[in-house]
N, C-alpha and C positions, 0 to 999 in steps of 0.2 A: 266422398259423399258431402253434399252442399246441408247444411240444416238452415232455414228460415224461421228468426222469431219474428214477435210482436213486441214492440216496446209497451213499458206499462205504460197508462196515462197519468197525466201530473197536476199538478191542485196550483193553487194559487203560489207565487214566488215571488220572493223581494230580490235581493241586494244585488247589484249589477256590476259587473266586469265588462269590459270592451271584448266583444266576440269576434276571432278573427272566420270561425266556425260555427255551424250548428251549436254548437259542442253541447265446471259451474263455479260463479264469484260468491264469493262469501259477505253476506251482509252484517256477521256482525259485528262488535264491536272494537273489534280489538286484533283480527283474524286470527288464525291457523296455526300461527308460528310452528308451521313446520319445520323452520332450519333451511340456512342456507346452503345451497348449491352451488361450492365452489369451481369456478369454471364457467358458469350458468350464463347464455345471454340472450336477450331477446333484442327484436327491433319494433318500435312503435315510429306510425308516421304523425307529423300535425303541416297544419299546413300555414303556417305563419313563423318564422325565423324571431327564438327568443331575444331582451333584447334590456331587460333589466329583474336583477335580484331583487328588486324594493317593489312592489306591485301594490303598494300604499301611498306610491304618488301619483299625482295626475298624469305623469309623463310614462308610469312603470305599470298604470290600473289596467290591466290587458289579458286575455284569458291565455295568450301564445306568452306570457311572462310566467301568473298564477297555476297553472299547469305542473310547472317545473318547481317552482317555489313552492308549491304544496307538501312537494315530496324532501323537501331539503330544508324547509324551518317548520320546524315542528311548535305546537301550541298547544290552547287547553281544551280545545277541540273542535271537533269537524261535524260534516255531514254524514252519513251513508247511503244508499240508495232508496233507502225506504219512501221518503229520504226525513233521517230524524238526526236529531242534535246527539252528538255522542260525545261524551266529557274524556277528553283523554288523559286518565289520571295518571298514566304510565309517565307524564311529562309533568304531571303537578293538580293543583285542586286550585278552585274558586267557590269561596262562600260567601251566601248575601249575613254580612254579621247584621245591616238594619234596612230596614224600609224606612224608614224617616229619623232621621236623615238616611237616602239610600247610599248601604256605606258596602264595599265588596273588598276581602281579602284574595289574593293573589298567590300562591304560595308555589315554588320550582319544587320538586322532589331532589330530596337529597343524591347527590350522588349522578344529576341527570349533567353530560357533559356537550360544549362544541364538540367539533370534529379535531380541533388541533389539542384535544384534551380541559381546557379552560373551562370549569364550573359557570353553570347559567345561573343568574342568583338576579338580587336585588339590582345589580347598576341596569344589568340589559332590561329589567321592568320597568326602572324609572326613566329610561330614554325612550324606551318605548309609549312610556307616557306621555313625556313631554315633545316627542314629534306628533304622535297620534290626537295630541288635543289643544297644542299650539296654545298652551296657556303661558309660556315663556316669549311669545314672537313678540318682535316686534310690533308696535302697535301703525295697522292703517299704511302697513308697506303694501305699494300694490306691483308684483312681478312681474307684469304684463310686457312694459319695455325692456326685458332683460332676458326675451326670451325667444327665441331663433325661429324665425320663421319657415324656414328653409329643415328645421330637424323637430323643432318642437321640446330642445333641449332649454338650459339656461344657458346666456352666453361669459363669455370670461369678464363683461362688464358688469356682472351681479356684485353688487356693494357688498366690502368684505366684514363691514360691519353690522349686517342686519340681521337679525336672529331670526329666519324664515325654513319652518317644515312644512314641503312642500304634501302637507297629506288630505289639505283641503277639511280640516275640520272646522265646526262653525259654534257659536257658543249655546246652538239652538237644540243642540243634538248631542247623543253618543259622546267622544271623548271631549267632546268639547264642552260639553256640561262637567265635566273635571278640572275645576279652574286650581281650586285648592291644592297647595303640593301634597302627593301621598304620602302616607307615615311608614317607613322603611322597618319593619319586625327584625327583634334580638338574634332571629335566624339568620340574616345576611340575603335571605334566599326568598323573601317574599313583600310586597307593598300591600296597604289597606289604600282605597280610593272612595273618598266622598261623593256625591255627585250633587249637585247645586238644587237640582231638581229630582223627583221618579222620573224614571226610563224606561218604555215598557221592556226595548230589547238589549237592556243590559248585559245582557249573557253573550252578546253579539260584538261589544264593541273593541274587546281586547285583542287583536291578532298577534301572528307570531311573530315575537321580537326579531330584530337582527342584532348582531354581535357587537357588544357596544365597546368589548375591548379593541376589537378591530378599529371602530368608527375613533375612538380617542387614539388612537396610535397614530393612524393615517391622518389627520385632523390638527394634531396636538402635537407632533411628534415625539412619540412616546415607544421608549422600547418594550418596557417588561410592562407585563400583560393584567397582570394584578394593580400597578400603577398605576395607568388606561381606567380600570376601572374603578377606581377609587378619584381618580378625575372626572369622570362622568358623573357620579353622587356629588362632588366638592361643586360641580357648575351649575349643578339643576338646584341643589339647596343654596349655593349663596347668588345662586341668578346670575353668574358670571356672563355677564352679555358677549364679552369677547370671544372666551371661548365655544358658547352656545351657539355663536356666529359660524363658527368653524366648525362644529361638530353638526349642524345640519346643514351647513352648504355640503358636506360627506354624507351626509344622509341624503342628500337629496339626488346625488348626480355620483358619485362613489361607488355604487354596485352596478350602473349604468354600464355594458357590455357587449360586442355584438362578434366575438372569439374569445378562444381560453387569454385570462388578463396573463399577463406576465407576471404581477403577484398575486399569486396562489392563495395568500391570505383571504383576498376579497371573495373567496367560493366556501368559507369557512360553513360549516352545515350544523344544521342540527338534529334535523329531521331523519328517518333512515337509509335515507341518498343523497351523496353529496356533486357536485358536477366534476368530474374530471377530467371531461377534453371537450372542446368544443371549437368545430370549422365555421368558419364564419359561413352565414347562408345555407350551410351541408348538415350537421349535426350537432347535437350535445349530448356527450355520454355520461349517464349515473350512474356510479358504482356505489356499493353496497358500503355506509359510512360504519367502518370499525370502532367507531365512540357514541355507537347509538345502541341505548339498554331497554328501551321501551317496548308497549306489548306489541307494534307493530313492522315486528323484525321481518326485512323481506326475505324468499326463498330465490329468488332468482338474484346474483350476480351484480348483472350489470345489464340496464335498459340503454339501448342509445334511441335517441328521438331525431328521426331524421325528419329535413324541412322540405315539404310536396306542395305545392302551391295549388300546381293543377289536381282537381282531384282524379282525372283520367291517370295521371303518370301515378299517382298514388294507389289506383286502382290494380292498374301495370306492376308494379312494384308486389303487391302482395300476392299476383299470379304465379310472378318471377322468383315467387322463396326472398325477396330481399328485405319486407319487412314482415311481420307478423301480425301489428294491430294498425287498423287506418279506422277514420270519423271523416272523412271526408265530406265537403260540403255537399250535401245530394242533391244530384240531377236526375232527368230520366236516362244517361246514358249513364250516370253510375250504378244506377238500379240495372239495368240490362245487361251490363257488364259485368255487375259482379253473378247474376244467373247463369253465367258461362263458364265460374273457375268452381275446381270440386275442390272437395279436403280444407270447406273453410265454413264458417258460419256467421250469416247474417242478422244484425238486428235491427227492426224499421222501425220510427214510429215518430210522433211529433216533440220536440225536444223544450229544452228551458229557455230557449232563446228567441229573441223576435227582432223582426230585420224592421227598418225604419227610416226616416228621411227627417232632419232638425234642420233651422233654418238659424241663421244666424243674426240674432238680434241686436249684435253690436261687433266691433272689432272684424268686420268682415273685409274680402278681400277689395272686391269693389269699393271705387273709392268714393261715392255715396251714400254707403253702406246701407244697398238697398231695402234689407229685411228687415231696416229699423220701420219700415214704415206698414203700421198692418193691413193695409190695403193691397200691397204688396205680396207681403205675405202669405195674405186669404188666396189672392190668382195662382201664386204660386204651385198652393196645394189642391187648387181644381184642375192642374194638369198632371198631374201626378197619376199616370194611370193603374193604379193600385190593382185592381180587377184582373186587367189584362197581365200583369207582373204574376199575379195566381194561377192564374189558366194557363199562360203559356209556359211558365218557368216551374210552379209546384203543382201541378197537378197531376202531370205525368207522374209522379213521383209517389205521392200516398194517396189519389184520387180524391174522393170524397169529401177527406179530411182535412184540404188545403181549404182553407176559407182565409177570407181575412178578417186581421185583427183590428176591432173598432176601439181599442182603448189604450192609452198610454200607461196603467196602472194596471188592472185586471186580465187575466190570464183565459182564452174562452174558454166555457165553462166551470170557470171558478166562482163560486159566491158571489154575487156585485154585479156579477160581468154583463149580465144581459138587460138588468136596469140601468148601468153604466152607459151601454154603447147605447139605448134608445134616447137618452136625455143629453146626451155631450155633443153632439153636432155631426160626428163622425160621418152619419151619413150623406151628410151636404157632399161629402169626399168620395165614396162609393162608387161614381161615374164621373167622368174627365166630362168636363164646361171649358169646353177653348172660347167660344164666346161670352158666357162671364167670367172668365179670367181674364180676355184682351179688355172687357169694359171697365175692369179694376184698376188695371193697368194702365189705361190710356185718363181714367181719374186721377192714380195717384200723384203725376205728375212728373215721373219720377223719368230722367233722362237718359242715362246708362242704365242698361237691363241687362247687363252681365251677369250670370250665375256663375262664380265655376263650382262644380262640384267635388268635394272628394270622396275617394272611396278607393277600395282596396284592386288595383289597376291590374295585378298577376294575377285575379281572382275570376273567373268565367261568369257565374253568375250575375256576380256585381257589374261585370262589364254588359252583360247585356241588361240590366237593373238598367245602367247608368246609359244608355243607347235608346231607352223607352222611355226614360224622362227628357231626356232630352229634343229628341226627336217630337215629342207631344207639347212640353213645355216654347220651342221654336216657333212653335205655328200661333200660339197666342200674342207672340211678340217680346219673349224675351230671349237672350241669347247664352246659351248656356253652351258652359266652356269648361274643357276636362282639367278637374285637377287631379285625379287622380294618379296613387303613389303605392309603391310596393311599402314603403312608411308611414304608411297611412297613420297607424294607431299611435305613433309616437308626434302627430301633428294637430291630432283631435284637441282642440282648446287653444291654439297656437294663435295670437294674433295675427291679424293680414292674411294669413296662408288658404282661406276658403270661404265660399260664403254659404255654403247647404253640405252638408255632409250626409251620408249613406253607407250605415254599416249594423249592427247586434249587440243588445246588450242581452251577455248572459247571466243568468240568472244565478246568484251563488248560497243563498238563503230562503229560509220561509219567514224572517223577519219581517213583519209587520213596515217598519219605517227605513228597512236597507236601501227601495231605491227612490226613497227621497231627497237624498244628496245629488240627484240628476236633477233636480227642481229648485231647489234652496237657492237664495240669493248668496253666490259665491260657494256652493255646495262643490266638493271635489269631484262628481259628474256633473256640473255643469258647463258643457263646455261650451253651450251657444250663449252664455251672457245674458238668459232670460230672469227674469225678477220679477215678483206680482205681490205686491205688499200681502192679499187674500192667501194667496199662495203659500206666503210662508206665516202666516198665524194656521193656517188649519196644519203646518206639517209640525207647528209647536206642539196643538192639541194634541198632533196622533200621537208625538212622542211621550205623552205621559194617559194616554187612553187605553185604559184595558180591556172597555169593554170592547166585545169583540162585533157586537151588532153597528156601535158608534162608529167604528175603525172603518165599517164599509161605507155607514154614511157620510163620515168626515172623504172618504176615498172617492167615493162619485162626485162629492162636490169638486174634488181638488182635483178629477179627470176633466169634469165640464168647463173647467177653467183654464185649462191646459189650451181646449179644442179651440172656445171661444176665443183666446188668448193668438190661436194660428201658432203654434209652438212649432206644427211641422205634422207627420203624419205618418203611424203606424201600420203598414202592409201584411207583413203574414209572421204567423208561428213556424219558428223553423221544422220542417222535417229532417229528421236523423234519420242516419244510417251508422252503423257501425259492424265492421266488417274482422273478424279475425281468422289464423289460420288456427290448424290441427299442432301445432307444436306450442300453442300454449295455452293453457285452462284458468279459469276464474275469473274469466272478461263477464262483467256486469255492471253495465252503465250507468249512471245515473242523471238524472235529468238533470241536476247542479253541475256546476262547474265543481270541481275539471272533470266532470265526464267520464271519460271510462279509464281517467288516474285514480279516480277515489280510491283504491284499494290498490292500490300496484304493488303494494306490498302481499298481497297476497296469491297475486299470478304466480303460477308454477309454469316450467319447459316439462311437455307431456314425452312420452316414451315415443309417441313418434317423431320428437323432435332429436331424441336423442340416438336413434338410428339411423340418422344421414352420415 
């Protein structure tokens, strides 16, 4: 028997990961802990090949990374589907001790361990500090020529004396409004942080540490493990520039992976799954982490996450018994196809994520770097046939429901959203102008009209995305050229490598100011090089704005600025699909990233599974 839900619908969302997807369960907060099932396994598909443990860099920000890394660094807390902020105290406690000065305690629960047994305490907060708010970097390094065009890595010619964490924070915002070092408590096991400024989304900015004994061993060469960390404290308190140099050029590119590493150390876990094998391109298997005491202890074994590009093979694959759970990107053959297998159950509906087109404002491939010019630009995005992208590619799919998206901020039907899209320009964009786009064009003066685009090349959708702009943007008179890459996400922000990009950002919070860092001058989403002096005072105000009427108003202004700006142009809210079989219970989605991992620790192997 096939069962057919409906996804719930979703309110307004902030904070943004790189989407390479869309992307009974228990909601609450802590689950079930029913006890593990030894022997226990499931298969989940994604469709994007993971590809780094740090998902706090520009290079690692990705939802086929954060998926996996959700369930193996654990922190002080999460989402749930509801979707609400749940404080994971099973890992530790944060208290605001002041509003003015806004000051927040930090504090690890006693007793909470890595995976190779090593107490998380104080050094892992205060490195976690000091990458997440880059109040040690070097001052006015800019990494741009040190970084591969060709991977989107940094290359071996990164200066080995610069003290640079690659996590893109800015002094306007979140950790980067923590200039001041924090005060390390008589505990060992907890930091207070200052913040220069109020912050409305405080509660947001601390994610989960990585293992800082690790990062000094590998870095420092450092054997014993207590040493490591007790060099991590001795660098961050006496500003040791050398070693800091070394200890985030590890931070930065160190968990960075694409198979099981050879040392075993760099998969060190915290969370209640840690990776234990992983094929390159084929799989990554989580096994159930033996040094995890917290309340969200999974029942199931061991997840392996195999990588389905096509969502058809993906489809295939869950017919065949060989995986269990798929998200697949929806089409209308995924919808038809999954109507054909029994003994599994569907769920549809519109998701957190929205597909999109940026243009690149500086650093592009063309070698006049065409989208500097916003004349350009504007022609650009009146061939962009947005409309036709709906109708042809979503609407089979959830009918009615495919519209497109008029706003770069606002979510439709969210608060804001419909006084948003009538005042932002949006609908200048609505219908493809191949005649006032070739009269732009042939103004701006501009003599190479090379596009290339990237976009995720193994991907169906996107490939036929990327065949409709094209083919529409040709006839106005530019020439647009594929760049597309099964690496796409690890090239997003890469100088030279692109000049328009086309892909999702998902959605990971309800944080007010999380996808402001896509806007921010040198924000760690921004990867087309865009800067608007307005732009970044109104994302100052929002971060100290509580009221919640100001926050929409400050939010339309800083949409319409985007539009007029030609930033580039927003097409549709992804529709989801989520599909699982009869041998595992408690899949319940949620519209945040990761999607239908948020609870994986609470999936169970049902009794039909255990009868084959």
């Amino acid at each position: 028997m096939k069962r057919i839900l409906t996804a719930v619908g979703f309110t307004a969302v902030g904070a943004l990961v790189i989407s390479g997807c869309a992307a009974g369960g228990s909601d609450t907060d802590g689950g079930d802990d029913s006890g593990l099932v030894e022997g226990s396994s499931i298969t989940a598909a994604w469709n994007q090949a993971f590809y780094s443990m740090n998902g706090n860099t520009s290079f690692g920000n990705a939802t086929a990374n954060n998926n996996i890394n959700y369930l193996v660094l654990d922190g002080f807390n999460y989402y749930n589907n509801t979707p609400e902020l749940v404080k994971n105290t099973s890992f530790g406690t944060y208290e605001l001790v002041s509003e003015d000065p806004l000051t927040v305690t930090y504090t690890v629960n006693e007793g909470v361990n890595w995976s190779d047994g090593t107490p998380i305490d104080a050094a892992d907060l205060m490195l976690n500090w000091a990458a997440l708010s880059r109040a040690l970097d070097t001052p006015d390094f800019d990494p741009g020529e040190f970084t591969d065009p060709e991977t989107g890595e940094f290359t071996d010619a990164f200066p080995e004396d610069i003290v640079y964490f690659d996590s893109g924070a800015t002094p306007e915002s979140g950790m980067g409004l923590v200039t001041e070092t924090p005060e390390i408590g008589e505990d060992g096991r907890s930091i207070t942080m200052t913040f220069d400024q109020p912050f409305v989304d405080w509660e947001l900015v601390f994610s989960s540490p990585l293992p800082a004994h690790i990062i000094a061993k590998k870095s420092l060469e450092i054997e014993d493990n207590e040493e490591a960390k007790q060099a991590v404290l001795d660098a961050i308190e006496s500003e040791d520039a050398e070693a800091l140099a070394a200890m985030s050029a590890f931070w930065n590119g160190g968990f960075n992976f694409t198979s099981m590493p050879d040392d075993t150390e760099l998969v060190t876990a915290s969370g209640p799954y840690m990776i234990s094998d992983y094929q390159a391109d084929q799989f990554v298997t989580l096994t159930a982490n033996p040094e995890y005491a917290g309340e969200n202890s999974p029942n199931i074994e061991e997840i392996t996450i195999r990588f389905i590009p096509d969502p058809l093979a993906a489809v295939q694959a869950l017919e065949n018994g060989e995986v269990d759970i798929i998200q697949p990107q929806a089409t209308a053959d995924i919808t038809d196809a999954l109507e054909g297998i029994d003994g599994i159950t569907v769920s549809t509906g519109l998701g957190g994520t929205y597909e999109h087109v940026d243009l690149q404002f500086d650093q592009g491939r063309n070698p006049e770097n065409i989208f500097s010019n916003p004349q350009v630009r504007e022609a650009f995005m009146k061939t962009i046939p947005r409309q036709e992208i709906v109708t042809t590619l979503i609407e089979p799919i959830i009918g009615d429901d495919a519209i497109l998206r008029d706003s770069q901020l606002f979510v439709p039907g969210a608060e804001g959203y419909d006084e948003s899209a009538a005042n932002n320009t949006s609908a200048d964009y609505a219908e493809v102008d191949i005649e006032g786009a070739r009269q732009l064009l042939e103004d701006s003066g501009v003599t190479n009209t090379e596009v290339c685009i990237l976009y995720a090349s193994n991907n169906p959708r996107r490939v036929n995305e990327f065949a409709l702009i094209q083919q529409s943007a040709n006839e106005a008179g530019f020439e647009v050229t594929d760049c597309g890459s099964e690496d796409w996400g690890g090239l997003l922000g890469t100088p030279g490598a692109y000049d328009a990009s086309l892909f999702g950002w998902q959605s990971t919070s309800l944080g007010v100011t999380n996808s402001l860092p896509t806007f921010v001058t040198n924000g760690i989403n921004n990867l087309n090089y865009y800067s608007n002096e307005r732009v970044d005072e109104i994302i100052s105000e929002l971060n100290v704005t509580f009221d919640a009427e100001q926050q929409i108003t400050l939010q339309q202004e800083l949409d319409r600025l985007l539009w007029e700006d030609f930033y580039g142009v927003t097409i549709f809210q992804f529709p989801e699909v989520t599909a699982y079989s009869d041998r595992v219970t408690n899949i319940d989605p949620s519209i945040l990233a990761p999607t239908i991992f948020w609870n994986a620790w609470d999936w169970e192997v049902t009794d039909a599974g255990t009868e084959e």
